[in-house]
C-alpha positions, 0 to 999 in steps of 0.5 A: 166772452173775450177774457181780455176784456172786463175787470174782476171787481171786489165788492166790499162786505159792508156796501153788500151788507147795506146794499142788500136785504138778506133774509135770515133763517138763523142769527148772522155769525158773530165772526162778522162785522157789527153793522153800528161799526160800519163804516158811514163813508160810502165813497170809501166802501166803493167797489175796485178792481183787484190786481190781477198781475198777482193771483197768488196775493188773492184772499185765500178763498178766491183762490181755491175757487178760481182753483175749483173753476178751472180744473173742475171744468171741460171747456176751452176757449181760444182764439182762432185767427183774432175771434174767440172760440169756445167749446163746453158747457155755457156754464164751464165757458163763463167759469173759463171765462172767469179764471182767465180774467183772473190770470188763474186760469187751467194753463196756471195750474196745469202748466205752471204748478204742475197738476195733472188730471187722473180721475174724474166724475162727471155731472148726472142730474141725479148727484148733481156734482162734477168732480175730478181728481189731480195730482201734482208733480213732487207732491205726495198728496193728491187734490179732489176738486168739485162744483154743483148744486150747493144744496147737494155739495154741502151734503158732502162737505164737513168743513168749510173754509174759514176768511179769518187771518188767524186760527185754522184755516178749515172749520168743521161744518155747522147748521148753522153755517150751512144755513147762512150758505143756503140763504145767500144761494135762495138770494142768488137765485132768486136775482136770476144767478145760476148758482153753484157751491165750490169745494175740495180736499187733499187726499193721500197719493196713495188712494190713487191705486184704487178707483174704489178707495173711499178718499175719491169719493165725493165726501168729507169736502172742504166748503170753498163758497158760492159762484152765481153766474148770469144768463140773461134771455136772448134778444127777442125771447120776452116778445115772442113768449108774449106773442106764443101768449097771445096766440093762445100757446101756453109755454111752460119752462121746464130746467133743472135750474134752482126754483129761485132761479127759473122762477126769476127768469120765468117772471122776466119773461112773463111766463109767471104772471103774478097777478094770474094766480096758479099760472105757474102750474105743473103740467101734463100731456103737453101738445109740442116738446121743444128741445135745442139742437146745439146746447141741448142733450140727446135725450132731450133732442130724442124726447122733442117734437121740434128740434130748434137748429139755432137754439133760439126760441123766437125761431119757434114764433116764424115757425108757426106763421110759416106754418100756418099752425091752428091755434091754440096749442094747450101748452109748448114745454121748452125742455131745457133753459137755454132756450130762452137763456 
């Protein structure tokens, strides 16, 4: 977590084009390069770190969603007598975490260029979307900056940015280009990433006067591009899931995460067996709701039978032989993700 620490690695075009077999739904754009012109050197195609002492010579799209990342975001992380600290959301913190790194991070854009939050919308799982509204010191525009589900973000988006040197710097939205961008965010997820879009759009000063004016709406964005980010199970939580399993608890994983992604995670775990057909069934009526006690919402905490004070599902296997539980429960939902991520 320590943004003092890692590097931000550009990975080129062409090794991912080699690297990874994408699946199409739609023929690749003729803006990008032609495979037979690649390059066959690989050393040459080698990832490398960028130069972070110049954030403002970053590629335009990197910078606006490093932009996104900081400002649509509520966490903080700082340090407290040499130890990191961080408060929010896991996922805001890694995308702190990033922009830190990054040296674009909300103190450059607040502190040095001078935006100032004046509105903002928080995330329901219904919209699925954050947004938040920013003005600039001198400026007679004002800035909406929103991230969340990249299938619900390009709903609201009607341009997106173009990576061309030359020709406008927004495209209005096609099918065609919103397809390419729900094929990257099934990879993603399906690699286990949770994945969010990135987009904005410049408003009239004016629109800030009334909270009801149609330029604060989440509509009419700009499509910045994709963020995945890692959320790898705790130690421990594959062995105990195995021995739930051979205790005869049947654990189901219940996220409000991307199919692709709770799909991946689960078969990490070998919640999803694949050689067990159907095993990843929906179920009813379950025997134990399990929710965390620091991660978790109240809802969910409200909704739980067991509540893990340490959010750490392995908690629940020392639980049930301190307690001589009978055995077997019919199913143990896990109501929320990081429990186990």
């Amino acid at each position: 977590m320590d943004p003092n620490q890692g590097q931000i690695i550009l990975e080129p075009y062409e090794l991912r084009r080699r690297m990874i077999h994408v699946k199409h739904t739609v023929s690749p754009s003729p803006n990008q390069p032609d495979v037979s012109t690649i390059i066959k050197d690989y050393a040459a195609m080698k990832p490398k770190a960028i130069d972070t002492t110049q954030p403002e010579d970053y590629a335009r799209q990197m910078y606006y969603a490093l932009m996104v990342s900081a400002l649509c975001n509520n966490s903080s992380i700082r340090d407290e007598e040499g130890e990191m600290k961080a408060v929010g959301d896991p996922t805001e913190i890694a995308l702190t975490v990033a922009t830190l790194k990054a040296k674009l991070d909300r103190a450059y854009w607040i502190d040095q260029l001078g935006f100032k939050k004046v509105f903002e919308r928080a995330f329901d799982s219904e919209r699925k979307l954050m947004s938040a509204v920013y003005t600039r010191a001198n400026d007679n525009q004002a800035m909406v900056v929103c991230k969340g589900a990249p299938e619900e973000l390009l709903q609201k988006c009607n341009y997106y940015m173009s990576t061309t040197e030359q020709g406008p710097k927004d495209l209005l939205m096609t099918d065609e280009f919103a397809s390419q961008v729900q094929d990257e965010n099934v990879r993603m997820a399906s690699q286990g990433l949770r994945v969010l879009g990135l987009a904005y759009k410049t408003i009239p000063y004016e629109s800030l006067r009334d909270e009801e004016d149609g330029n604060l709406t989440e509509s009419d964005l700009v499509f910045i591009g994709l963020v995945g980010l890692i959320d790898p199970p705790k130690q421990g939580v594959k062995e105990a899931v195995d021995t739930c399993q051979q205790a005869g608890i049947h654990v189901v994983m219940i996220t409000g995460d991307h199919i692709e992604t709770a799909t991946a995670i689960a078969s990490q775990l070998g919640i999803i067996k694949n050689h067990i057909p159907r095993m990843n069934r929906a179920i009813l009526g379950p025997d134990v709701g399990v929710a965390m006690g620091q991660a978790g919402t109240e809802i969910t905490k409200q909704a739980a039978d067991i509540v893990l004070v340490d959010d750490n599902f392995s908690t629940i296997v020392e639980a049930v032989e301190e307690a001589n539980i009978e055995v077997p429960l019919t199913v143990m939902m896990i109501l929320w993700a990081n429990i186990i991520g």
